[in-house]
VEXLUM-13415 format. One line per 3 residues: their letters; for each residue z negated, y negated, x of C-alpha. Coordinates in pm, whole numbers, plus 50000, padded with zeros to 5 digits. Example, Ala and Ser with C-alpha at 12.3 -4.5 7.8 and 13.67 -1.06 7.14 Angstrom:
BEGIN
AS	49220/50450/51230; 49286/50106/51367
***
This chain:
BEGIN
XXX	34747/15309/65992; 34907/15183/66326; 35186/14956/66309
XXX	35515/15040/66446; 35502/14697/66665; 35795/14841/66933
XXX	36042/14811/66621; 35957/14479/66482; 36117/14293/66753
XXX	36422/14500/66836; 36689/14396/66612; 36740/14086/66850
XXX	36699/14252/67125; 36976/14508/67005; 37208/14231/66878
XXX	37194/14081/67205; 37247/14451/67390; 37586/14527/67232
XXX	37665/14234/67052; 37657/13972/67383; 37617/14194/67690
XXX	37789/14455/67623; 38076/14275/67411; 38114/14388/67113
XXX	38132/14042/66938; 38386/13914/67128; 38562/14234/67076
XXX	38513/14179/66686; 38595/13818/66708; 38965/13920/66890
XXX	39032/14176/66643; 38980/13959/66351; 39181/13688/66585
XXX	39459/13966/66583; 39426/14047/66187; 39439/13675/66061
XXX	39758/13598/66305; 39928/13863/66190; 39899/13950/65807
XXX	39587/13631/65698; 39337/13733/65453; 39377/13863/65113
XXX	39023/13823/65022; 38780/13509/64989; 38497/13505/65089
XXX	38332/13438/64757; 38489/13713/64601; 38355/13957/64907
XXX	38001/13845/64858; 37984/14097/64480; 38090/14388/64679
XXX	37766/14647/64763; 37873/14676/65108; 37773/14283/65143
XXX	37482/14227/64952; 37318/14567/64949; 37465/14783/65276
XXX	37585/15085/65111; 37905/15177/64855; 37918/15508/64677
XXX	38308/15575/64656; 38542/15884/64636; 38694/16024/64965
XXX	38872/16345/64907; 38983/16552/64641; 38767/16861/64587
XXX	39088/17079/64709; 39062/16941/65009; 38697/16992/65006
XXX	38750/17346/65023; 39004/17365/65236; 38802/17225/65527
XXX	38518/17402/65431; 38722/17715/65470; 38848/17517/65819
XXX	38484/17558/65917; 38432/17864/65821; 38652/18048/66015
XXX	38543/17845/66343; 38197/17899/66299; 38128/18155/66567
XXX	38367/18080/66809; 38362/17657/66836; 38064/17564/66651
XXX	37812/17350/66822; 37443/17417/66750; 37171/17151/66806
XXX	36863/17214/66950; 36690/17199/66629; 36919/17507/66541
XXX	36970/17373/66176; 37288/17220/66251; 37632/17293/66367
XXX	37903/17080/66484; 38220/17234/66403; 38504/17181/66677
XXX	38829/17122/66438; 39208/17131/66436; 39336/16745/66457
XXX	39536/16823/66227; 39273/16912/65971; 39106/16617/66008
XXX	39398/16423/66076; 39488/16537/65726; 39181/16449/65550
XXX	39196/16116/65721; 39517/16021/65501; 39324/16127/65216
XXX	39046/15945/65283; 39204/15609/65385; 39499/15586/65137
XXX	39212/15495/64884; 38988/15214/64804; 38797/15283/65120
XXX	39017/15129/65352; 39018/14828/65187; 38649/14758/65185
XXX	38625/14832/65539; 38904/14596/65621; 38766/14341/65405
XXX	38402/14375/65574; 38523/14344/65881; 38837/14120/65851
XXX	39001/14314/66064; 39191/14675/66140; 38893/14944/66206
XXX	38913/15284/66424; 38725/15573/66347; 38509/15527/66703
XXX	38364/15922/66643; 38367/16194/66371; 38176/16533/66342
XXX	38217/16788/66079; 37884/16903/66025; 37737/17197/65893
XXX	37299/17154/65769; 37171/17448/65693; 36849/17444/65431
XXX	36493/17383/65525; 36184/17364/65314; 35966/17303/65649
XXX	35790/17031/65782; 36118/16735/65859; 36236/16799/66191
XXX	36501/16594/66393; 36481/16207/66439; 36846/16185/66138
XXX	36532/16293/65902; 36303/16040/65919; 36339/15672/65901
XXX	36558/15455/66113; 36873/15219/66145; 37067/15274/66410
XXX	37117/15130/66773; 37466/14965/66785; 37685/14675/66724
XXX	37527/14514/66385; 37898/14519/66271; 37953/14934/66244
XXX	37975/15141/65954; 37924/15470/65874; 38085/15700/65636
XXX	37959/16015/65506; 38165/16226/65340; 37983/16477/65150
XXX	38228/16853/65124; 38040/17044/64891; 37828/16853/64625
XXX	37422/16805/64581; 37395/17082/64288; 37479/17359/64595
XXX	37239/17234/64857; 37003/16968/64772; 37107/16774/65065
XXX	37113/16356/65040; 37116/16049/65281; 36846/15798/65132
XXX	36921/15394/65186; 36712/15086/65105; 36884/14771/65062
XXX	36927/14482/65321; 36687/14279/65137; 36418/14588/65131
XXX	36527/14658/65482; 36418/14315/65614; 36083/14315/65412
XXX	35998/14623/65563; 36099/14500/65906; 35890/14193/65859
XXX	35581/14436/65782; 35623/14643/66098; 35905/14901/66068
XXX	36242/14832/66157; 36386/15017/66471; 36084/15276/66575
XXX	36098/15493/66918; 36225/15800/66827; 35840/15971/66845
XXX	35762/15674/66625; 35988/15745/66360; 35813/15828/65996
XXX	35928/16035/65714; 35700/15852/65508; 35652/15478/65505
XXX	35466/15396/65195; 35226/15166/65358; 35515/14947/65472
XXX	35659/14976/65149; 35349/14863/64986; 35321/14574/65242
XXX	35641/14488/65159; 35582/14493/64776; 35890/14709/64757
XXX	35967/14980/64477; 35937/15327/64748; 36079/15586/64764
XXX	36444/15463/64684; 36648/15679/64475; 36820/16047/64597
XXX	37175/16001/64538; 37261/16336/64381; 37704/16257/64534
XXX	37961/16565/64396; 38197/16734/64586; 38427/16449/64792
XXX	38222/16185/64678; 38085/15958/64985; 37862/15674/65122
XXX	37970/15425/65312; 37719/15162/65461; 37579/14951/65738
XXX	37373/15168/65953; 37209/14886/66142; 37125/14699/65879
XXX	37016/14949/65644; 36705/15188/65673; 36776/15547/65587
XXX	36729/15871/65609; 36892/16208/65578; 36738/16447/65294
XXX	36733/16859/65410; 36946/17072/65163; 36714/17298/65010
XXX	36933/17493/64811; 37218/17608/65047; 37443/17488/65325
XXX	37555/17105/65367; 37900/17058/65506; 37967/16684/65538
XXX	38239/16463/65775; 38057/16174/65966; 38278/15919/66077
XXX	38160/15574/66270; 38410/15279/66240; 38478/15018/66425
XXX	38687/14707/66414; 39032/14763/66562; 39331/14552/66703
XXX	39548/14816/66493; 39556/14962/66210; 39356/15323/66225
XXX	39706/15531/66192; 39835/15330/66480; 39447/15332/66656
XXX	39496/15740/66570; 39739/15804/66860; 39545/15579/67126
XXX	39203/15729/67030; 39314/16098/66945; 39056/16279/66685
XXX	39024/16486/66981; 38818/16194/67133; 38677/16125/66838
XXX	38469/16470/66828; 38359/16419/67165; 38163/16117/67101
XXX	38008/16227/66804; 37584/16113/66855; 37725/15992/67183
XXX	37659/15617/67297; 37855/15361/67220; 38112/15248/67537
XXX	38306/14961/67510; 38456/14987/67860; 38644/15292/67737
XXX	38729/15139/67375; 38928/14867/67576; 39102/15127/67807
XXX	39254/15280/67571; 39281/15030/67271; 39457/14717/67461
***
């Protein structure tokens, strides 16, 4: 077995990046500036610290009614073959949608508890920074695509991700697998932490079993509207092919805001939003428009 050794050092290396060069923590530190001036805190600290998204990196929570599910779904649907994205892998489409779809689900989505955790993680407003409706169909193959191994992913180490799951795992098999911060770092510390893509494993047992970890974590089997929301750059994970039927899921990255994501909305359109779906991450044109 040949260790991973390009990942083991990286997480510095990435915190630095995005964090110091390219700005992100200051731009974090001014939003939470912004958030405390103008409303304070209505958590402590010591009650944040019991909330999954702190200690482990991952909350399973409800998004959407199943309704709404459907409705999207049906969104999709009729979009398919005329403003559908396919990626090279040819397993997945990127659906192009209304705003006002999505701009609809968003109230849904952000009227519940999930708004507050992501305020409270990041003490501050958030903006969704990208969103893609996605479309996965099944595969029994050989994993293919670098979402289906293992990895955490490059960006500011304060991002989350939210994964909203449109049709549930008893129609298509499909999962995202996590490990917990604490396995995470373990794992990192025995070799594996943020591979090259070509480097990236669908099985990583014998890290695991350096680590003295329990492997493989758990398949979260998440119903129709149900979602994950978690710390992609702290957490390991990896996306599980639907082997029964189609996938269709909304992925949403979020970062911290000045203003609150309905105000955010209109300054960063959904439009925008779609277009930087798997795109890099580009603070220069977070602060045009956001300021």
């Amino acid at each position: 077995m040949t260790l991973i050794l390009e990942g083991q050092d990286r997480e510095a290396l990435l915190k630095h990046s995005y964090d110091q060069e390219m700005g992100f923590g200051r731009w974090h530190k001014r939003c939470q500036s912004v958030f405390e001036q103008a409303k304070g805190l209505k958590e402590e600290p010591s009650a944040r610290s019991t909330h999954d998204l702190d200690v482990k990196g991952y909350e399973f929570v409800n998004a959407l009614t199943p309704g709404q599910c459907q409705e999207t779904i049906d969104a999709c649907r009729s979009v398919e073959q005329e403003r559908s994205v396919v990626s090279e892998a040819e397993y997945q489409y990127q659906f192009q949608m209304e705003d006002e779809q999505l701009e609809s689900n968003y109230r849904l989505i952000f009227a519940s508890e999930i708004a507050r955790k992501i305020t409270a993680f990041f003490k501050a407003h958030f903006f969704i920074w990208s969103v893609g409706v996605i479309k996965t169909k099944p595969y029994s193959g050989d994993s293919i695509g670098p979402s289906f191994h293992w990895h955490r992913d490059f960006g500011p180490s304060a991002h989350l991700k939210l994964l909203v799951y449109l049709n549930g795992f008893d129609e298509h098999g499909g999962a995202t697998q996590l490990m917990s911060i604490v396995d995470t770092q373990r794992v990192r510390r025995c070799g594996y932490s943020f591979p090259v893509l070509e480097g990236r494993q669908t099985d990583i047992s014998y890290f695991a079993q350096q680590a003295n970890i329990d492997y493989p974590p758990g398949i979260p089997s998440l119903h129709t509207g149900e979602a994950v929301l978690f710390r992609p750059f702290d957490v390991l994970h990896k996306a599980v092919f639907p082997n029964k039927g189609p996938r269709y899921m909304i992925s949403m990255i979020i970062l911290p805001s000045k203003r609150p994501w309905m105000e955010a909305l209109r300054l960063w359109p959904i439009s925008l939003q779609q277009m930087c779906h798997g795109k890099q991450f580009d603070l220069p044109s977070i602060l045009q428009k956001m300021i």
